[in-house]
Each structure stands twice: as structure tokens, then as C-alpha cells.
TIVEX-752513 format. One line per 10 residues: number of its first residue (from 1); for each residue x, y, z of C-alpha. Coordinates in pm, whole numbers, plus 32768, in hexadecimal, padded with zeros to 4 digits. Layout:
N
NUM	X,Y,Z  ... $
***
This chain:
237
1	C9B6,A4F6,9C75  C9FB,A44A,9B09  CB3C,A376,9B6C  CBB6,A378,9A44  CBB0,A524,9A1F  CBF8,A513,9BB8  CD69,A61F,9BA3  CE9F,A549,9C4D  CEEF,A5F6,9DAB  D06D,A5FC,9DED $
11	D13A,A56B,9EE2  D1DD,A670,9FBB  D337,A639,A037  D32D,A692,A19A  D408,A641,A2D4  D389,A5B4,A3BC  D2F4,A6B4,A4B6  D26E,A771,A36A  D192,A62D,A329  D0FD,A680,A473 $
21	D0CF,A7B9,A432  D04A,A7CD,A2F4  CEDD,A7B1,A362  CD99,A6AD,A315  CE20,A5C8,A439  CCBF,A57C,A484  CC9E,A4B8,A30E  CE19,A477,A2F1  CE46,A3C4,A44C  CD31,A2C4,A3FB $
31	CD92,A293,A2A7  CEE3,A266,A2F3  CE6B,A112,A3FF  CD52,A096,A320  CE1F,A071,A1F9  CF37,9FA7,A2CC  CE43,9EE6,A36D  CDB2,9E9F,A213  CF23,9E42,A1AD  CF60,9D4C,A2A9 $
41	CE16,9C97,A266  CE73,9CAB,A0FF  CFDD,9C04,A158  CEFF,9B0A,A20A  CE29,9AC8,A0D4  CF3C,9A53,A011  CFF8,998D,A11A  CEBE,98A2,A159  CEA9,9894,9FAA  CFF6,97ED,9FC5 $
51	D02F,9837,9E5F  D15A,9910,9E90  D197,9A6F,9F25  D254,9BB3,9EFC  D3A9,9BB9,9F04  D3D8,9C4D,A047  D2C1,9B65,A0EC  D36D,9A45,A04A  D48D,9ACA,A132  D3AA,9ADB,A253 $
61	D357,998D,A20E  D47F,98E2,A1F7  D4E6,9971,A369  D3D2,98CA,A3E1  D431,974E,A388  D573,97BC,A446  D4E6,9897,A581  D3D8,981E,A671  D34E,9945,A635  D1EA,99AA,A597 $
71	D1EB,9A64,A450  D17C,9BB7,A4C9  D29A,9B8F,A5D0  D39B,9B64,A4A9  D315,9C72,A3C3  D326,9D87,A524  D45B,9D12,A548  D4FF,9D1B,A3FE  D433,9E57,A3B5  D4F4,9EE8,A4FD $
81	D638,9E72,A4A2  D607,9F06,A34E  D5B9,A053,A3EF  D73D,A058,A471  D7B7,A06A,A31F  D6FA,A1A2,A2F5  D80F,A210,A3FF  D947,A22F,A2F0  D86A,A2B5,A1DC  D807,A3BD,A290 $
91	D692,A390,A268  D5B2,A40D,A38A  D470,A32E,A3C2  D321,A3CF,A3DA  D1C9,A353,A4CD  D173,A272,A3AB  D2DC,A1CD,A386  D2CA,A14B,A514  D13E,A0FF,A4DC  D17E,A04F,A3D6 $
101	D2B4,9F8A,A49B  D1A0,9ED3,A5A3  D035,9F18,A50C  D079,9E22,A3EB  D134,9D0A,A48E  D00F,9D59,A5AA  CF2E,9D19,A482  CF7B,9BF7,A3C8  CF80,9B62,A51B  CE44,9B93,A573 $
111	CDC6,9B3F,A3F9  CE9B,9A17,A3DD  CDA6,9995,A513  CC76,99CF,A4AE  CCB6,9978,A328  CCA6,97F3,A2F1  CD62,974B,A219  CCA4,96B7,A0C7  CD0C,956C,A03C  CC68,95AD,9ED9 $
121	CCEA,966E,9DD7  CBE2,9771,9D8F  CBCE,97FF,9ECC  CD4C,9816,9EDE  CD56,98D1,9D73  CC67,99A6,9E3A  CCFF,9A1B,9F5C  CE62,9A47,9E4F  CD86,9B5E,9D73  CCAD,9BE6,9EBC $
131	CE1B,9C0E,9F52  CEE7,9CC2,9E6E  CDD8,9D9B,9E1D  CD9B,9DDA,9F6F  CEEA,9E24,9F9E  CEDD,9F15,9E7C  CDC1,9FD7,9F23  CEA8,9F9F,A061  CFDB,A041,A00C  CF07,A16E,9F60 $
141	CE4C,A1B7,A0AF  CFA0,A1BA,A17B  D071,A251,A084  CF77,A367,A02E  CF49,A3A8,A196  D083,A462,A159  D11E,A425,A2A4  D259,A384,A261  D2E1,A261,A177  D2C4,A0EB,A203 $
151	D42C,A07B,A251  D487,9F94,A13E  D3FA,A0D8,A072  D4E9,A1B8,A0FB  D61E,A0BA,A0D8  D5E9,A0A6,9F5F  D5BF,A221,9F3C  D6DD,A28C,A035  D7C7,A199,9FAC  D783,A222,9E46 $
161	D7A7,A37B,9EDB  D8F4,A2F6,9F3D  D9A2,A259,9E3F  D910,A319,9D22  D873,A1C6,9C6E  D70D,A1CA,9BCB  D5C4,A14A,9CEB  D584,A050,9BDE  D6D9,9FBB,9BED  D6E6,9FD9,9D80 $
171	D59A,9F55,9DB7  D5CE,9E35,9CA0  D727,9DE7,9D53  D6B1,9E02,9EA5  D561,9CF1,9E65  D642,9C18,9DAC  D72E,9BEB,9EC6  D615,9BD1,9FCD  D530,9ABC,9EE8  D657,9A14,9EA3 $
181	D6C2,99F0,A01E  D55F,99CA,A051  D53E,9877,9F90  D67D,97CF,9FF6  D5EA,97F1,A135  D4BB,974E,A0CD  D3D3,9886,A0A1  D2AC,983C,9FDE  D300,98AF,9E29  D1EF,9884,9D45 $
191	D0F2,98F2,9C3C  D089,9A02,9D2E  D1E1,9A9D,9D85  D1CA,9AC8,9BE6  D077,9B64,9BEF  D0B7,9C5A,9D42  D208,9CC2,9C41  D14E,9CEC,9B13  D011,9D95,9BCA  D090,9E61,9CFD $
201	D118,9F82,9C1F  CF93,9FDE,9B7A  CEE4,9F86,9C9A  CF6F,A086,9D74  CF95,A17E,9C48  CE1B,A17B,9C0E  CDBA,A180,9D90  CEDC,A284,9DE3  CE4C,A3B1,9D6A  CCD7,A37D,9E1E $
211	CD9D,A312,9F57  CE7E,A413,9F54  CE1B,A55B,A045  CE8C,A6C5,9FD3  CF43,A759,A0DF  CEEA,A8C7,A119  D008,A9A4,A0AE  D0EE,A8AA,A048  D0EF,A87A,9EBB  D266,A838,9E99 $
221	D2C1,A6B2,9E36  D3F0,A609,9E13  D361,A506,9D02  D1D1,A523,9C4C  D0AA,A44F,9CC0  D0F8,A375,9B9B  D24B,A31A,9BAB  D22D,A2D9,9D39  D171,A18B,9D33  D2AB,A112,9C71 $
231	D3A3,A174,9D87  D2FD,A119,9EA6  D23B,9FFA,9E24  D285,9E8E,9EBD  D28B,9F37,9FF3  D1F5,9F78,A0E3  D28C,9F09,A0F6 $
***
């Protein structure tokens, strides 16, 4: 089909047993680990470009020059502790939200091992673009999967639910404070954490509607195909 004629699917708003039930397991299952496996390689990508990172990985980052811990282990474990704020807002995690916990930190590992670093700038620019388009493709595959949002996803949108304030204004306040942290504590900020900022948004808004798989009987959505890229964007986060 004509991408550009292809009709944007919506994203149901299900709890989480309804996710389970609402059928195509068999295409939404694989999706759901091949596009965060894909998003931990993608995280990978742009660590071993060392020409900045997104604001949360910038986070992730920074733990690590005070942790002896690898960066996979830091991005479970803030990904986990993330997952307890959920608690207070109310917000009920789905399969994807605890896959999405362990298979990317799992990931990045595993890509951070096999992925050398390059001393040159060309191949560094490379692996920037390759990654945050990668991790546009990424977060479509997991978040069209339609079995729950990643964590950091569902603290942006539960907290807005919350207090009543705009996504854009949570999500904007919530980076900030994380990239900020992030560098003091020597995270990597650079011409790529501008790019991943200025590119995330249309990257997953063109690969979110081919990603995303129509539920059978569900056509009820709490936002349109369009606008969701915006709110959950940055994300996986």
C-alpha cells in the first residue's frame, strides 16, 4: 500500500488484561520484542557516536560514571524505579511496560558489546543518524504493538492526567530535569541530543501508523495516531 494514502489506525485505550485480549497476539507479541530490541541497539548506536544522547540516556549515562554498574544495568534499574511512580498516579502497566523494563537495558548490553567504538568522525555521525532513526522505527514497532506504554511513557502521561497540565509541558519539564541532572553528572550532551529532540517527534509520526496493529473490536482512542508520537515520544522510553 501507497504510504502516503496508507489510513492512520488508532491507538486503543485498553487496561491491561483488555490488551491481552484484544486479539493478533501472534503479530503483536513479536512486534512488541523486535521493536525493543531494535531500541536498545539504537540506544547503543548513539552511545558508541559519543556525540550526545537523549535526555533520558544522558541520565542513564551520568549514573554510570557514579555506579559500577553497566549501562543496561542502570537503564533496568531506573526504568524499574520509574515504574513505582506509576504507583500514586494510579497508572496500571501493561506486558509491554515490564518488557520494555529488562528487554532494552538487556539490549543495549548486548549491543554495546558487540558495537566498537570508532575514533573518526564519519563513522560516529553515522551511527548518531542510523540511531535515532532506528530508534524512530523502534518506538513505532513497540508502541504500535499496542500492549502497554514504556514507563517513562506512562509517567509523563499519568502525571498530566494528574495535575491537569498540557503532555507538552510535562514531557518538556520532565527531560529538562533529567538532561540537566544527566550532565552535571557527566552524561554525554551534544549535537546529537539536539538532533534525537528535533527528529524523534516525525520519525515516529511517519513510522507509527504502518507499525501500528488494528485491534479487532476496539476502535475507541483516548488521543489520534497523530498527536500520539508527540506524547509518548522520547520514550521509550
Amino acid at each position: 500500500m501507497n504510504l502516503m494514502t496508507r489510513p492512520n489506525v488508532p491507538l486503543a485505550n485498553l487496561s491491561p488484561r483488555a490488551q491481552l485480549r484484544a486479539g493478533r497476539l501472534g503479530r503483536r507479541l513479536p512486534q512488541l520484542v523486535i521493536g525493543l530490541m531494535l531500541y536498545g541497539v539504537s540506544m547503543a548506536m548513539m552511545v558508541r557516536g559519543g556525540l550526545g544522547l537523549n535526555p533520558w540516556d544522558v541520565f542513564h549515562a551520568g549514573l554510570t560514571t557514579r555506579a559500577p554498574m553497566s549501562f543496561g544495568e542502570i537503564t533496568i534499574i531506573v526504568g524499574a524505579l520509574v515504574l513505582l511512580l506509576w504507583i500514586p498516579l494510579r497508572q496500571w502497566p501493561g506486558l509491554g511496560t515490564i518488557a520494555n523494563v529488562f528487554v532494552i537495558g538487556v539490549s543495549v548490553d548486548a549491543a554495546l558489546s558487540l558495537i566498537p567504538t570508532p575514533t573518526t568522525l564519519a563513522p560516529r555521525a553515522a551511527l548518531l543518524v542510523g540511531g535515532v532513526v532506528l530508534n524512530g522505527l523502534a518506538g513505532g514497532l513497540y508502541i504500535g504493538s499496542q500492549l502497554g506504554p514504556g514507563p517513562r511513557d506512562g509517567l509523563m502521561t499519568g502525571f498530566a492526567r494528574r495535575t491537569g497540565w498540557s503532555l507538552r509541558l510535562v514531557r518538556t519539564g520532565i527531560e529538562v530535569a533529567v538532561l540537566v541532572v544527566g550532565w552535571f553528572l557527566g552524561g554525554t550532551v551534544g549535537i546529537g541530543t539536539i538532533l534525537y529532540a528535533v527528529a524523534i517527534g516525525p520519525l515516529v509520526h511517519f513510522f507509527l501508523p504502518i507499525c501500528t496493529v488494528p485491534l479487532i473490536g476496539h476502535q475507541d482512542q483516548s488521543e489520534d495516531a497523530a498527536a500520539t508520537p508527540r506524547a509518548t515520544t522520547g520514550t521509550r522510553e
